[in-house]
C-alpha positions as CSV (number, residue, x, y, z in Angstrom):
1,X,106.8,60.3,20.8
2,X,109.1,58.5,18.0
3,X,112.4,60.2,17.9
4,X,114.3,60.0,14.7
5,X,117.6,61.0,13.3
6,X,119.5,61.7,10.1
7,X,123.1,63.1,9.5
8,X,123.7,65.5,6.9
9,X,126.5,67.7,5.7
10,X,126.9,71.1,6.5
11,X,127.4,72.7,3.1
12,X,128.9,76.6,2.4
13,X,126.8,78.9,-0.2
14,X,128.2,82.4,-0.8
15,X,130.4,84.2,1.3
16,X,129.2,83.9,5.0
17,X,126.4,81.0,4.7
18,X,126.3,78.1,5.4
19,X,123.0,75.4,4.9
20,X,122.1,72.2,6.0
21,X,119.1,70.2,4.3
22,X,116.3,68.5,6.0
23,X,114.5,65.7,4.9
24,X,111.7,65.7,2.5
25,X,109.7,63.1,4.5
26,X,109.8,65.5,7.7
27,X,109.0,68.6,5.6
28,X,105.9,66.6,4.0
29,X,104.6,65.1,7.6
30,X,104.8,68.8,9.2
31,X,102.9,70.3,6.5
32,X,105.8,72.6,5.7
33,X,106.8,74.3,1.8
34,X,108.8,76.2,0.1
35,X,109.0,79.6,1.5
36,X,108.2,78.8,5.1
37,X,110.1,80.2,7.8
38,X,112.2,78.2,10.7
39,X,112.3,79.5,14.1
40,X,116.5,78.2,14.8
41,X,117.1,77.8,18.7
42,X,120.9,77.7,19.8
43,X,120.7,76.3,23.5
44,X,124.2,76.1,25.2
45,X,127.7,75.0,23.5
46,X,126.1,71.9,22.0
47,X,122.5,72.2,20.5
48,X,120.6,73.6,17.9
49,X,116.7,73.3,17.9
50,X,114.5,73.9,14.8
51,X,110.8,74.7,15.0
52,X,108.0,75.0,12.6
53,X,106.4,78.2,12.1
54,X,103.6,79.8,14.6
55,X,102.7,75.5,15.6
56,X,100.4,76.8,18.4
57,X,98.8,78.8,16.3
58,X,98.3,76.6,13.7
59,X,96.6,73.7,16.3
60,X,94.5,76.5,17.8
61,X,93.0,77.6,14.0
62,X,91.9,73.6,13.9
63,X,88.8,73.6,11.8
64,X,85.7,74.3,13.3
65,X,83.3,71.2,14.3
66,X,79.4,70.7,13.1
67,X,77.3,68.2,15.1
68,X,73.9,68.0,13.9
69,X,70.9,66.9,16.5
70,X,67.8,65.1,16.1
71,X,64.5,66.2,17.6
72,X,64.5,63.3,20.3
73,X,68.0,63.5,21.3
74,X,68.3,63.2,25.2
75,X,70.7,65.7,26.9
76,X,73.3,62.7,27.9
77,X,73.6,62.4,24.3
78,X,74.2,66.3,23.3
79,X,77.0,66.7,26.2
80,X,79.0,63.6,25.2
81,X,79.2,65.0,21.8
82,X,79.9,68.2,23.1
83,X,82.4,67.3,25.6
84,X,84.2,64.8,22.6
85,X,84.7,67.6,20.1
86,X,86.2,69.6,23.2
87,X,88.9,66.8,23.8
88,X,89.8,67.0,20.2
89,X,90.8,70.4,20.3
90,X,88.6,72.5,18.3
91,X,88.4,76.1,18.7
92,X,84.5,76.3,17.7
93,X,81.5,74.3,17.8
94,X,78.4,74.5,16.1
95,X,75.5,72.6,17.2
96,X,72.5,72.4,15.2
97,X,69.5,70.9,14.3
98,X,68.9,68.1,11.8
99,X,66.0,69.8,10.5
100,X,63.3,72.1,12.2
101,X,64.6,73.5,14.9
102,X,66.3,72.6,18.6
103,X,63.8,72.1,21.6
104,X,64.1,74.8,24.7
105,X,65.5,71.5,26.6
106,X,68.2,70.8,23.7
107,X,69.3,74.7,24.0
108,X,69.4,74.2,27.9
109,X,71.3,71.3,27.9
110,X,74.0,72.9,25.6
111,X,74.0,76.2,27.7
112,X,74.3,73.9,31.1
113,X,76.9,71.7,29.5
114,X,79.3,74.6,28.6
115,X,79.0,76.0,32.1
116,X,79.6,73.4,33.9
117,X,81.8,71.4,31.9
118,X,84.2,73.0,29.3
119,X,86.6,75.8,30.9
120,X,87.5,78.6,28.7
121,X,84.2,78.2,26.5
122,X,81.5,80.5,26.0
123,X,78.4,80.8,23.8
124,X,78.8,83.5,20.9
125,X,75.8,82.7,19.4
126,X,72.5,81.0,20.6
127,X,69.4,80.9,18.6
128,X,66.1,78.0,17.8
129,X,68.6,77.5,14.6
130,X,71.8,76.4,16.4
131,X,74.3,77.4,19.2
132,X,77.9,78.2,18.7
133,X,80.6,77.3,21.4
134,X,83.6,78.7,21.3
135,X,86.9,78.2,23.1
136,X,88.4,80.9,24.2
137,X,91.1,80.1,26.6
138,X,95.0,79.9,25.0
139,X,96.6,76.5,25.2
140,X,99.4,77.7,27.4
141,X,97.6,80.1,29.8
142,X,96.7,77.7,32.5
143,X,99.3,74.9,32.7
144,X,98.8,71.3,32.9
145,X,100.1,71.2,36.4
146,X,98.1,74.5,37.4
147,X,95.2,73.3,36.3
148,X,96.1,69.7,38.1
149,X,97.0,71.1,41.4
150,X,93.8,73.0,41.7
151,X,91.7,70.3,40.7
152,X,93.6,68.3,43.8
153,X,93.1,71.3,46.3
154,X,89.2,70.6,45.0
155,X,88.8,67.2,45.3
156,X,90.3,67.6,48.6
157,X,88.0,69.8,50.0
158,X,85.1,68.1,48.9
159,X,86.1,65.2,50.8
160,X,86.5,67.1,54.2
161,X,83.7,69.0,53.6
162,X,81.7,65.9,53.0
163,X,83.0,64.5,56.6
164,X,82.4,68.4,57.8
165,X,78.3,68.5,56.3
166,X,77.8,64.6,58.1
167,X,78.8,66.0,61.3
168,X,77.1,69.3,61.4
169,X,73.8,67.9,59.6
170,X,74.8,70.4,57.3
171,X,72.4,69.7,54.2
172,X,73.5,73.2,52.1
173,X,77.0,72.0,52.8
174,X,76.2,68.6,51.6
175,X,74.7,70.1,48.5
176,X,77.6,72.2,47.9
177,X,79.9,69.5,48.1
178,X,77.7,68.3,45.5
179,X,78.0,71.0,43.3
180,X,81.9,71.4,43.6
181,X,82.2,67.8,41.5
182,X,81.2,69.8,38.6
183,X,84.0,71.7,38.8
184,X,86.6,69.2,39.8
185,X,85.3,67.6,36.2
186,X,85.6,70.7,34.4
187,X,89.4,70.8,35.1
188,X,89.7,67.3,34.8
189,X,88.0,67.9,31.0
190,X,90.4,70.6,30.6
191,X,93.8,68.4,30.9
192,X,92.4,65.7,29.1
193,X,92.0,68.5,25.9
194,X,95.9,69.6,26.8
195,X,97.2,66.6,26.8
196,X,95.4,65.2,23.8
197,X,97.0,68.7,22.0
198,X,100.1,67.6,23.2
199,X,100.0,64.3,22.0
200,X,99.6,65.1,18.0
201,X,102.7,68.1,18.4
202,X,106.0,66.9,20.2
203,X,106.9,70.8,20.1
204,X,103.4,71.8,22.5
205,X,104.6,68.1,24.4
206,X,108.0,70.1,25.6
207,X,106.3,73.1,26.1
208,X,103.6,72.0,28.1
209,X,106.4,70.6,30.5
210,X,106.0,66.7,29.3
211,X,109.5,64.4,28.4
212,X,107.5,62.4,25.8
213,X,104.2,61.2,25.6
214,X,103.9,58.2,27.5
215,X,104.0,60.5,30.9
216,X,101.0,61.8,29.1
217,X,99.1,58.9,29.3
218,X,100.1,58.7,33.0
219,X,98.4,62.0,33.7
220,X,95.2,61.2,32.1
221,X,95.3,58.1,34.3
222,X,95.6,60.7,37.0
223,X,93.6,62.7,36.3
224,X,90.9,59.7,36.1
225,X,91.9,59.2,39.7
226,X,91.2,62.1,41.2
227,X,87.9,62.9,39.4
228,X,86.9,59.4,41.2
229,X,88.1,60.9,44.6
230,X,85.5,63.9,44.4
231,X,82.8,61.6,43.1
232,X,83.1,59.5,46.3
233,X,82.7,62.9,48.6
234,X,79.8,63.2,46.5
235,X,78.6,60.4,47.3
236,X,78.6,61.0,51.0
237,X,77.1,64.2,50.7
238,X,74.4,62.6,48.9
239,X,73.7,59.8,51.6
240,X,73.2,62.8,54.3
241,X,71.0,64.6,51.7
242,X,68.8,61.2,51.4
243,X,68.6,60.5,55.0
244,X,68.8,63.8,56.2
245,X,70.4,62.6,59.5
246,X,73.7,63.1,61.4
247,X,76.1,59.7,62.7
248,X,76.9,59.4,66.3
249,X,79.9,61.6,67.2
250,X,82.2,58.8,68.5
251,X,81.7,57.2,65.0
252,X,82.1,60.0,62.7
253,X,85.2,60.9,65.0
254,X,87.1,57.6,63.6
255,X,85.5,58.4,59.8
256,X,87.3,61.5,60.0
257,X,90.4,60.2,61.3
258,X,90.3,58.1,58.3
259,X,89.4,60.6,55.7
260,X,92.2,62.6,57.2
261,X,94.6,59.9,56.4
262,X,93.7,59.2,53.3
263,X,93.9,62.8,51.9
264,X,96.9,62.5,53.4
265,X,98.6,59.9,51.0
266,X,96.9,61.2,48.3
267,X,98.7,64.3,49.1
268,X,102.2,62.2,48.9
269,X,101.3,60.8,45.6
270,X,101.0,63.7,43.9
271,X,103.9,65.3,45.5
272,X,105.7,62.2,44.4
273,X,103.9,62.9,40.6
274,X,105.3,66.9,40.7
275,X,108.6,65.9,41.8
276,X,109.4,63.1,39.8
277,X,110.2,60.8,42.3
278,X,110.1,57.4,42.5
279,X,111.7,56.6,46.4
280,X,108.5,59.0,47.3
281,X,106.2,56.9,45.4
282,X,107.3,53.3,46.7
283,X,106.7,54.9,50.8
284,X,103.4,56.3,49.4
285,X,102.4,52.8,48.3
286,X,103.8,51.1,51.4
287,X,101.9,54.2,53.6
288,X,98.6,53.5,51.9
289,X,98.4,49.6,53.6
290,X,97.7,51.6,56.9
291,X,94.5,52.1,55.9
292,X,93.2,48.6,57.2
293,X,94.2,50.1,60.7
294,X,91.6,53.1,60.7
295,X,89.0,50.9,59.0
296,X,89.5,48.5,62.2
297,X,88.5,51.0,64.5
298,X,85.6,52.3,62.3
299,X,83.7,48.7,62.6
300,X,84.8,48.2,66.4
301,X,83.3,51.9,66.7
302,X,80.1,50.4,64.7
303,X,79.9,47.3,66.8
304,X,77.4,49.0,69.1
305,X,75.1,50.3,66.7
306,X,71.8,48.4,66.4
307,X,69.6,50.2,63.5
308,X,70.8,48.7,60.7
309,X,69.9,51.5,58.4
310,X,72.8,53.5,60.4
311,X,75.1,50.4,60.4
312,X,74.7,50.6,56.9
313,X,75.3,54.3,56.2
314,X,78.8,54.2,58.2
315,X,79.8,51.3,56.1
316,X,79.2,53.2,53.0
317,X,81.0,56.0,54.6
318,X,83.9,53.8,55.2
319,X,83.7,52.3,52.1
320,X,83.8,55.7,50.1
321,X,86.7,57.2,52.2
322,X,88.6,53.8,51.8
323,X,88.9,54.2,48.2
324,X,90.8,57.8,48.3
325,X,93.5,55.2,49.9
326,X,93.6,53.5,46.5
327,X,93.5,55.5,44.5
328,X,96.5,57.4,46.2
329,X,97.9,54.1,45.8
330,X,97.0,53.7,42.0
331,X,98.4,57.3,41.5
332,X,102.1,56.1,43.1
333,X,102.0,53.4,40.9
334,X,101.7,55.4,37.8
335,X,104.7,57.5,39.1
336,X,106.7,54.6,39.2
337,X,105.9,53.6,36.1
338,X,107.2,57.2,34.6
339,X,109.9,57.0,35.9
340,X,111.7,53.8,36.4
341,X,113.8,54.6,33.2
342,X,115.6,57.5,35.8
343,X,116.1,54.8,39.1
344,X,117.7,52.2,36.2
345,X,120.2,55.2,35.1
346,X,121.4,55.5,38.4
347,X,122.2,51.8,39.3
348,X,123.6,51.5,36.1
C-alpha cells in the first residue's frame, strides 16, 4: 500500500481548539465531505491516527451484483461467476435468467455451489425467476489466520487419512477424504475474498493483521499451496476408489513414513509464516531436500513388485505425497520473501 506524507501547521481557533487541515486530494480519494465525522486515535506519547467514518461498514454495503444466465449455460460456467462476484466482495448476489426462466439443473448448481463453496453465504430467496445469495458472515468474525490455520489442520488430515483409507481398504474413508476438499476450498475462497477487501482499504489491511499489502499477495500464494496439498490426498483417495484394492503393507509402511514427513515440513512452514520468521524458513527449505531419502526406500520397497498396474499405483502414491514436500518448500520461500526487509534491519 503507497504511503504518503504531508506536513501542515497546527493552527489555534477560539479559545481551547486547535485544527490541522488535510489534504483535498485525500479527502476526494476516500470519498469523504463536508460534515463527515473522523474517528482521532492517540496511541502512546508520539502518534495520532485518523480514520474515516464506519469504513467496514461502508465496504460491507458494496453494491449488490446481477449476473444474468443463458438457457445453455453449463454449471462450470454459473460457479465461476458465482465464485468471482464472491472474491470481489459483495454482500448480495442475484442470479437470474436472460429471459424465460432457470432450468432445475441451473437452480441446483447455484444451491450446490453456495454450500460447498462460499462460507458465510446463504440463499434468501430461490425461485424459476432467479436466486439470491447473500453473504452473511462479518469481515472480521473469522480472521485471516483462523480461517488459514483450519484450512491447514484440513488439508492435513486429508492427507493421513488418504494414507489411513489405502491401508484399511477403506472405500467410505476414501470418499470422505474426497469430500473434505470441498471444504478445504471453501476456506481457501474465503481468504482470497479477505484479502482482496484488504487490498482496496489500508485501514481493513491493519486490522485484518497485515503490515502492507505485498504480505497479502504472499498469502494468497499460500493459500494456493495448500488448496493443492488436499487436492493431492484427493487424488489418492480417488486411485483406491478406482481400483478398489489395498498396497502391500511393507510398501504402504514407507508411503506413510513419507507422508508423515512431509506434513511434517509443511507444518514448519507455516509456523515459520505465523511467526514471521525467516531463520525458520531457510531450515524448512534445507529440511524439505530430505525428501529424496524416503522416496529411495519407496522404489527399493517397489523393486519386488511385479504387476505393473500396482507398480504404477505406488508411484502415483509417491508422486502425490512428494509434492506436499514442495510445496512446504514453495510456502518457506514466500516467507522469506516477506520478510527479508526485517533480516536486512538487523545486519544493518
Amino acid at each position: 500500500m503507497e504511503e504518503r506524507e504531508e506536513t501542515r501547521k497546527i493552527q489555534f481557533t477560539g479559545k481551547s481548539s486547535y485544527i490541522v487541515s488535510l489534504p483535498k486530494q485525500w479527502i476526494m480519494e476516500l470519498g469523504l465531505k463536508q460534515g463527515d465525522q473522523i474517528r482521532m486515535v492517540r496511541k502512546g506519547s508520539s502518534t495520532l491516527e485518523l480514520y474515516p467514518p464506519k469504513f467496514e461498514s461502508r465496504i460491507q454495503k458494496k453494491e449488490d451484483a446481477v449476473i444474468e444466465i443463458d438457457i445453455e449455460e453449463d454449471a462450470s460456467s454459473i460457479i465461476r461467476k458465482l465464485i468471482s462476484l464472491y472474491f470481489l466482495g459483495f454482500r448480495t448476489i442475484n442470479v437470474k435468467p436472460k429471459s424465460g426462466r432457470l432450468s432445475p439443473n441451473q437452480r441446483n448448481t447455484v444451491k450446490e455451489a453456495v454450500k460447498r463453496m462460499l462460507m458465510g453465504s446463504e440463499i434468501i430467496s430461490d425461485s424459476s425467476g432467479g436466486i439470491t445469495v447473500q453473504v452473511l458472515v462479518n469481515l472480521l468474525e473469522l480472521s485471516v489466520d483462523g480461517a488459514f490455520k483450519r484450512m491447514i489442520h484440513l488439508a492435513k488430515s486429508m492427507s493421513s487419512d488418504a494414507i489411513l483409507a489405502v491401508k484399511e481398504n477403506n472405500l467410505e474413508l476414501a470418499q470422505e477424504v474426497i469430500n473434505t476438499d470441498d471444504e478445504v476450498d471453501r476456506f481457501g475462497f474465503y481468504i482470497i475474498r479477505q484479502l482482496k477487501i484488504a487490498i482496496q482499504n489500508e485501514h481493513m489491511l491493519k486490522e485484518m493483521g497485515f503490515r502492507n499489502a505485498r504480505n497479502c499477495l504472499g498469502y494468497r500464494l499460500v493459500v494456493k499451496n495448500i488448496e493443492r496439498a488436499g487436492d493431492h490426498a484427493s487424488f489418492i483417495a480417488s486411485d483406491l476408489l478406482e481400483f478398489k484394492k489395498p498396497v502391500k503393507k511393507e510398501i504402504l509402511d514407507k508411503l506413510q513414513d513419507m507422508n508423515e514427513f512431509c506434513l511434517s515440513v509443511l507444518d514448519d512452514a507455516c509456523l515459520a509464516l505465523f511467526k514471521e520468521d525467516y531463520v525458520q524458513a531457510e531450515k524448512t527449505i534445507e529440511k524439505t531436500n530430505e525428501i529424496s531419502k524416503y522416496e529411495k526406500k519407496v522404489r527399493d520397497a517397489s523393486k519386488s513388485l511385479k504387476d505393473d498396474e500396482e507398480f504404477y499405483r505406488v508411484r502415483r502414491m509417491s508422486e502425490n505425497i512428494r509434492r506436499v514436500s514442495e510445496y512446504a518448500s514453495d510456502i518457506a520461500e514466500i516467507v522469506l520473501n516477506m520478510n527479508i526487509e526485517k533480516v536486512l534491519k538487523k545486519t544493518e
